[in-house]
C-alpha positions as CSV (number, residue, x, y, z in Angstrom):
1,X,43.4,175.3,-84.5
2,X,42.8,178.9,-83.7
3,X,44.1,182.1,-86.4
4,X,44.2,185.3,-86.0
5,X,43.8,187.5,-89.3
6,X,44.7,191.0,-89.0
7,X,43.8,193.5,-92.0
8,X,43.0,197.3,-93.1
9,X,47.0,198.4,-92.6
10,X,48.4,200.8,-95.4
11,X,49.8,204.3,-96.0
12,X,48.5,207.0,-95.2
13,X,49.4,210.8,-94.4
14,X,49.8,212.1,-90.8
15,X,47.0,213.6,-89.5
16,X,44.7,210.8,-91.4
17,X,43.0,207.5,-90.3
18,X,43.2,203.8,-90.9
19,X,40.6,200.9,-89.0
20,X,42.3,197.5,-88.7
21,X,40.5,195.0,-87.8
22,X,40.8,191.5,-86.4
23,X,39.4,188.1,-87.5
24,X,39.6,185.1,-85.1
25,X,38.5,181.6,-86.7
26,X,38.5,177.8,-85.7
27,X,36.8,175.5,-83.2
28,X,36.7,178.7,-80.9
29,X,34.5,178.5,-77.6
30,X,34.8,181.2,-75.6
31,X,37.5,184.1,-76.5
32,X,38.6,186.4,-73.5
33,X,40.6,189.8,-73.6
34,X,41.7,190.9,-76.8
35,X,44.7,193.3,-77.4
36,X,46.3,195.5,-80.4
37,X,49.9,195.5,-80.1
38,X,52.8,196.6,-81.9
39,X,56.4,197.1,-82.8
40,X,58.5,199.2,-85.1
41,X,62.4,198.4,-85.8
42,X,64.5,198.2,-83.2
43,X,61.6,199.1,-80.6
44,X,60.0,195.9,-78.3
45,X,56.5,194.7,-78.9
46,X,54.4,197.3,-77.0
47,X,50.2,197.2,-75.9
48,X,48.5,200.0,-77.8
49,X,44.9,198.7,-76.6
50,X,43.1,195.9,-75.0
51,X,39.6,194.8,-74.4
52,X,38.0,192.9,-72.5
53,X,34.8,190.5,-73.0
54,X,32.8,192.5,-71.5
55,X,34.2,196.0,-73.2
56,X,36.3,197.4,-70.5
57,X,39.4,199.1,-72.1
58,X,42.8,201.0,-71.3
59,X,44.8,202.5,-74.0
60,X,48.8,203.1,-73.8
61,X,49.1,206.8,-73.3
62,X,50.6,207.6,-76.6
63,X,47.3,206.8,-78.3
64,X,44.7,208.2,-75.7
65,X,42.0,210.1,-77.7
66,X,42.8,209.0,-81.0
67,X,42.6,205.1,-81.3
68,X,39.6,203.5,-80.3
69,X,39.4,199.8,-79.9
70,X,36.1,197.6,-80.2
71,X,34.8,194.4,-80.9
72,X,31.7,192.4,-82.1
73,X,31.8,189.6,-80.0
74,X,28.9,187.7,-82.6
75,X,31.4,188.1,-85.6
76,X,34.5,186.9,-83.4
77,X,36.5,190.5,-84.6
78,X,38.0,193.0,-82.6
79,X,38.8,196.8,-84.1
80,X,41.3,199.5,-83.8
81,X,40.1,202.8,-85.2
82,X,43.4,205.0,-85.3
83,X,42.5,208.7,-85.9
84,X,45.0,211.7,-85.9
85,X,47.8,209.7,-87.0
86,X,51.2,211.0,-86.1
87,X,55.0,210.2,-87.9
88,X,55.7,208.1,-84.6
89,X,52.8,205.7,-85.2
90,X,54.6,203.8,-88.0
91,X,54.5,199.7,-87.0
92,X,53.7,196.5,-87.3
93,X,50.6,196.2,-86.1
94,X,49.7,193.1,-84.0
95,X,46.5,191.7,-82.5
96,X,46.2,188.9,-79.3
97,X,43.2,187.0,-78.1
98,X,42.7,184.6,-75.1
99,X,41.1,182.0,-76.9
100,X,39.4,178.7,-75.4
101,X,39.1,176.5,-78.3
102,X,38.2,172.4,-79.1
103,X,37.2,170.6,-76.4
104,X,39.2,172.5,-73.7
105,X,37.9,175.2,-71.5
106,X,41.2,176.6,-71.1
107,X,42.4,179.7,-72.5
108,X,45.3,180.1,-75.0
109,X,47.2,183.4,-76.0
110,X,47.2,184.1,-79.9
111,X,48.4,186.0,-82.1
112,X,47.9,187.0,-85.9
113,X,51.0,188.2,-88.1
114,X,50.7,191.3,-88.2
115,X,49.9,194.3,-90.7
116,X,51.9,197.1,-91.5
117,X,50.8,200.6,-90.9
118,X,53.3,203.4,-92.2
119,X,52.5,207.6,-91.9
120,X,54.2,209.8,-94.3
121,X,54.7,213.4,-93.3
């Protein structure tokens, strides 16, 4: 079995910062592209980030220049450092990872349940 722990949401005022970060755990043996996602009510599940094993990323243009997401491929955690916070970032924040796990070198699409992430004005 493969989870995905997700942590560092909270409040915080607009203009500030949070990290989140990402925890993958189990047999794991290879994991792929990893990806911060998210969705507030009434909106659809929408890519903020993704990276790939090697460290290539693309951001959604909403975020561009104020979230950066990394990863340390040794601790099996990926990152998203959201700076400059704005009113319209309020979410659930979800991470994905490609994840080859057991005995099978096939790759499998997780996800973690989410943390919240709310921006007062």
């Amino acid at each position: 079995q493969v989870h995905l722990v997700e942590s560092g949401g909270g409040l915080v005022q607009a203009g500030g910062s949070l990290r989140l970060s990402c925890e993958v755990s189990g047999r794991i043996l290879s994991i792929n592209g990893m990806g911060w996602y998210r969705q507030a009510p009434g909106n659809e599940r929408e890519l903020v980030a993704d990276i790939t094993s090697y460290g290539s990323t693309r951001y959604a243009d909403s975020v561009k220049g104020r979230f950066t997401i990394s990863r340390d491929n040794a601790k099996n955690t990926m990152y998203l450092q959201m700076n400059s916070l704005k009113t319209e970032d309020p979410a659930l924040y979800y991470c994905n990872a490609n994840v080859a796990s057991g005995l099978r070198w096939s790759y499998t699409p997780y996800w973690g349940q989410g943390t919240q992430v709310t921006v007062s004005s």
